[in-house]
N, C-alpha and C positions, 0 to 999 in steps of 0.2 A: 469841504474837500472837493477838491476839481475831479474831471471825470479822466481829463490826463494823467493828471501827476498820481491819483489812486490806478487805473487802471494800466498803464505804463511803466510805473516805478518797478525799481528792483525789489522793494518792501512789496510793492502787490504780487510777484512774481513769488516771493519767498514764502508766502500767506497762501496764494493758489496752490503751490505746490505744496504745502503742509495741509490745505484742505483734503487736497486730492489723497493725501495719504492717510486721512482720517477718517476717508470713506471706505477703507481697503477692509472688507468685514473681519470681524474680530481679533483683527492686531494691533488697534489701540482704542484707549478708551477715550469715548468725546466728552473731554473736557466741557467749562462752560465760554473757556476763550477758545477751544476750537467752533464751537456753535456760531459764535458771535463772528470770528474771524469769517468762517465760511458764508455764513449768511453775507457777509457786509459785500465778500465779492460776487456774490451772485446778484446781489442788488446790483451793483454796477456794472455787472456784463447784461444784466436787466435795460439797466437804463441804456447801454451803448448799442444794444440791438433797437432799442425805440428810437434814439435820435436817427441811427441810421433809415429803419422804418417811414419815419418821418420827413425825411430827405429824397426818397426814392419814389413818395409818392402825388409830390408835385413835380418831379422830373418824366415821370410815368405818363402823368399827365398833358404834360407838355408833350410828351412824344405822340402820343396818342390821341392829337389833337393836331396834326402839322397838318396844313392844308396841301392839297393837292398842287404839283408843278403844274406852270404856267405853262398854255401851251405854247410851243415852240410855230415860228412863222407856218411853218410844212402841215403843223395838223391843224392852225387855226386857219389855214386856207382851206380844208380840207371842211371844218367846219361851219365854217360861212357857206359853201357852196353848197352846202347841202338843205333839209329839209326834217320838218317831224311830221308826224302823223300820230293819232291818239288808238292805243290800241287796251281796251277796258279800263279806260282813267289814267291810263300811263303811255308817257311819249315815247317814241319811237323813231330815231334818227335813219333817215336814210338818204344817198346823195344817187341825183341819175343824170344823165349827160344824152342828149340829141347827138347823133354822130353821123355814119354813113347816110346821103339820101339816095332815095331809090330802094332801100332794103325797110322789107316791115319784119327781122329780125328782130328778136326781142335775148337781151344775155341776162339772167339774175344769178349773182355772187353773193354765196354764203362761204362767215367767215368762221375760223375756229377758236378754240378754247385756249387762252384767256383774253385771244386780243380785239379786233375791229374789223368793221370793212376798210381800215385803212389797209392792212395786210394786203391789199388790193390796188396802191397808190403808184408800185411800179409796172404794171401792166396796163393802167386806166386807159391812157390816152393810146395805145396800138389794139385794146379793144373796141373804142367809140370808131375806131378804121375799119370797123370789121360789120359791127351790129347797128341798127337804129335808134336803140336806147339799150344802155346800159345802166343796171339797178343794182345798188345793194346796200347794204342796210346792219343798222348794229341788231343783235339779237338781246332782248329785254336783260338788263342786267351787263349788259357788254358795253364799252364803248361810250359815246353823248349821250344812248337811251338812259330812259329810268331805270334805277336799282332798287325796286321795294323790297323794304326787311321786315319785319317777317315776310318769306314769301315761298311760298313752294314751286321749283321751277320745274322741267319739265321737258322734251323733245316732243310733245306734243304740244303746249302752247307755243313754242320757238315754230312748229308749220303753222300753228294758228296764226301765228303774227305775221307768217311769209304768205298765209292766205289774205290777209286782212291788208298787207300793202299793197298786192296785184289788184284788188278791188278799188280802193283806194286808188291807185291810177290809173281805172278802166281798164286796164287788159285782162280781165277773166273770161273774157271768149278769144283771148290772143293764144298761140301756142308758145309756151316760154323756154329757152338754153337754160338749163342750170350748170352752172359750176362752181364746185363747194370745196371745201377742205375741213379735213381734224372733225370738231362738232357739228363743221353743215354736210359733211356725210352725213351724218346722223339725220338729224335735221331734212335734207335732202329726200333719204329712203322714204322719213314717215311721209314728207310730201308724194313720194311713188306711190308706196301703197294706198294714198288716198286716192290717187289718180286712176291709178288701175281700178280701181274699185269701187269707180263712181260715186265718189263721196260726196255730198252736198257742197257746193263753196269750194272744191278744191280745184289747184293748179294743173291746168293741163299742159302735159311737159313735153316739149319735144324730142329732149335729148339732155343727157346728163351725166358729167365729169366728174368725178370722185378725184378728190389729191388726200391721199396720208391720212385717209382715218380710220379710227380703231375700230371698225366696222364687225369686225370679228372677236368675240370677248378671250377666244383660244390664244390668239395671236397678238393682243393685245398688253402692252406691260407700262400700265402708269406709272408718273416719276413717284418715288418717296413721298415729297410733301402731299401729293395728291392724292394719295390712299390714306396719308395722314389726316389731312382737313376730312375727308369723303368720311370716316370711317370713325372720327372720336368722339361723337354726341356732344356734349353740352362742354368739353375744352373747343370745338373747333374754334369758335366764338371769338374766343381768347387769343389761339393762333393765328386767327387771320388779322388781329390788331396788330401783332407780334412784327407781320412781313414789309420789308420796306423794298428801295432801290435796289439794295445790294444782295438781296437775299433772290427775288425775282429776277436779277439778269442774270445771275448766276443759274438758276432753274432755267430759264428762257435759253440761254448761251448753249446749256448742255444739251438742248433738239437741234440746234445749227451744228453743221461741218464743221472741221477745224480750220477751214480756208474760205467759209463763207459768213463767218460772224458779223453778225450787225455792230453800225458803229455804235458808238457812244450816244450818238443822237436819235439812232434808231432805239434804241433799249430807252433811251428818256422817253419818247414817245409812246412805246407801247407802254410804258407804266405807267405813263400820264394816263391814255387810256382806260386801266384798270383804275387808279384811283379815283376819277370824274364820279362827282357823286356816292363816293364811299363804297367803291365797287367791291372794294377788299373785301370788304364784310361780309361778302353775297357767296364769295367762290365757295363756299364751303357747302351752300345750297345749290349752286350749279353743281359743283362737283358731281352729285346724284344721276347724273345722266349716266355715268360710268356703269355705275348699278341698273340703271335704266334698258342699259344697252344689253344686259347679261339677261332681265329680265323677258324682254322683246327681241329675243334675238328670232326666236321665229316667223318675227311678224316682217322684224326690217329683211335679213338676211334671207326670207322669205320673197319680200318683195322681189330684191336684186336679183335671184337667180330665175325667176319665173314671168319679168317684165319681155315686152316684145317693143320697148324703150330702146332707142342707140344709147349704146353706154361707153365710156372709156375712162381706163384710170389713168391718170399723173401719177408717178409713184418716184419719190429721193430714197436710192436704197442706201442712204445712210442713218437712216430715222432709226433709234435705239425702242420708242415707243410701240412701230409694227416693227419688227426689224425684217432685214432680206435674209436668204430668202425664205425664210416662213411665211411671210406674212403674203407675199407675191404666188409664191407657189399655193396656197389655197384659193386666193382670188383668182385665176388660170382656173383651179379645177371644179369652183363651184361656179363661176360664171363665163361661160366658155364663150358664152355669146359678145361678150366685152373685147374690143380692145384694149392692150396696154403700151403707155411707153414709161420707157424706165429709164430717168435721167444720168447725169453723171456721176461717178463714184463716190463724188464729194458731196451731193448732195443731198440734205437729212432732210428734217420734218417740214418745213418752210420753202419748197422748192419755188413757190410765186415770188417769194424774196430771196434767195438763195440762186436760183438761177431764172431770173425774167424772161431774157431770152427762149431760152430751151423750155420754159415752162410753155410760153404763148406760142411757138411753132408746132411743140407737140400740140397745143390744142386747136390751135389752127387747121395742122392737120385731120384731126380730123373732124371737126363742124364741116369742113368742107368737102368729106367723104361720103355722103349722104344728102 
């Protein structure tokens, strides 16, 4: 007997439902053809959940095995031109550019959470007009660097590795720009407090720009998926197989403006990005920084309001993550020493890609206030 014609027939239909009614407790008695009858279709809804079983888990497999998108001309330029460095057995992509001469200006750009220093690609070249080199760098698990699994990641190894590339090209007695966004705020501060603090090996800063990060754990509101991965132990694993193209631009889409979305080609590349080296797998261990950030919030939020650093924020009061004006309105009153400029209406969480222009004149202005 076929698994169609038994399970599909109007006789297996007639059978199911006298099963069903012969389970209804004590309104009839089971027969030894109701036993038989009812067993025979439980076999076969048995066997039709194995075949399907069995179907789903070489198509699973196949999903969960598609290689990474090719990168696109824009990030394979992007990628030639750059550079690794070895930071505890693991590489670490970073790309720097010679630009203005006469200037022993030095700019290092840290990038946010989840994407690269590409994030970085439309201001590159009106930076290298400004400074004498210009640096920056994927953070371990971002971007071309490595992604080690198992791995515990950290806001303090991400300054470790922003200490260990200033070395790595000789400027650890240079005074270095920072300018960070999303997670190199973070990133950013621990680098302060190590500065102010005379840490051994650390970055001495000259001066440092904040854009859009959740700096503050009050003010702070990760997306859904991100409290999801962050937060479910031993399914994250499984989630982060789960996420592809469509699931991440849609995530990514919803921090941009409604009038400044990346194209089509921008979203392939930042997920090209996250894939490289099975990055998907990692977010769930980055993620932890979120936590990181709630735990050390004395230490970072600490630094920021007590440095005698030039500070200035970039801030898109469209960003749903700090959103306006909460998020501005505490930056104002716990760091009173900072500058701020506050871009256009439309502008959300990505204001270096969302508005180039207005991002690089606000910061223009002020490097050159000081």
């Amino acid at each position: 007997m076929s698994l169609n014609s038994t399970y599909f027939s109007p006789t297996a239909k007639t059978t199911d439902t006298h099963c069903d009614k012969a389970q209804e407790p004590r309104m009839l008695h089971d027969s030894p053809q109701n036993k038989s009858e009812c067993g025979a279709v439980r076999r076969v809804s048995r066997e039709w959940w194995l075949h399907v079983g069995l179907l789903c888990i070489p198509l699973l497999a196949v999903y969960l095995h598609i290689p990474p998108p090719q990168l696109s001309p824009a990030l394979n330029t992007w990628h030639s031109s750059g550079h690794f460095f070895t930071f505890r057995g693991n590489n670490v992509f970073y790309k720097e550019s010679v630009g203005i001469v006469g200037s022993s200006d030095v700019l290092l750009l840290l990038h946010g959470f989840p994407t690269s220093s590409y994030d970085w690609y439309k201001i590159w070249d009106s930076l290298t007009q400004r400074f004498n080199r210009v640096i920056a760098l994927d953070f371990l698990g971002f971007g071309f660097s490595d992604k080690p699994r198992p791995h515990r990641y950290s806001i303090f190894e991400q300054a470790s590795v922003v200490e260990a590339l200033v070395a790595h090209l000789g400027l650890s007695e240079q005074r270095i720009n920072i300018l960070s966004h999303d997670y190199g705020d973070t990133v950013a501060l621990e680098l302060l407090y190590r500065s102010d603090h005379n840490r051994s090996g650390h970055v001495t800063i000259n001066s440092l720009c904040l854009s859009n990060g959740g700096i503050f754990p009050e003010t702070h509101y990760p997306r859904f998926v991100q409290k999801v991965l962050k937060d479910s132990g031993f399914i994250s694993p499984v989630l982060t197989r789960l996420i592809n193209f469509q699931l991440f631009s849609r995530g990514i889409g919803d921090v941009f403006g409604p009038y400044t979305q990346p194209t089509e080609a921008e979203f392939w590349d930042m997920w090209t990005g996250v894939r490289i080296n099975d990055g998907n797998l990692v977010m769930d261990s980055i993620l932890q920084y979120i936590n990181q950030r709630l735990k050390h919030r004395e230490r970072w939020v600490g630094a920021l309001t007590s440095t005698s650093t030039p500070l200035h924020m970039i801030y898109g009061p469209l960003d749903p993550i700090n959103p306006h004006p909460e998020f501005i309105q505490l930056y104002r009153k716990l760091v009173q020493r900072s500058t701020v400029s506050v871009l256009d209406e439309h502008v959300s969480h990505y204001p270096q890609l969302e508005d180039p222009t207005g991002f690089f004149n606000a910061y223009l202005s002020f490097i050159n206030s000081f």
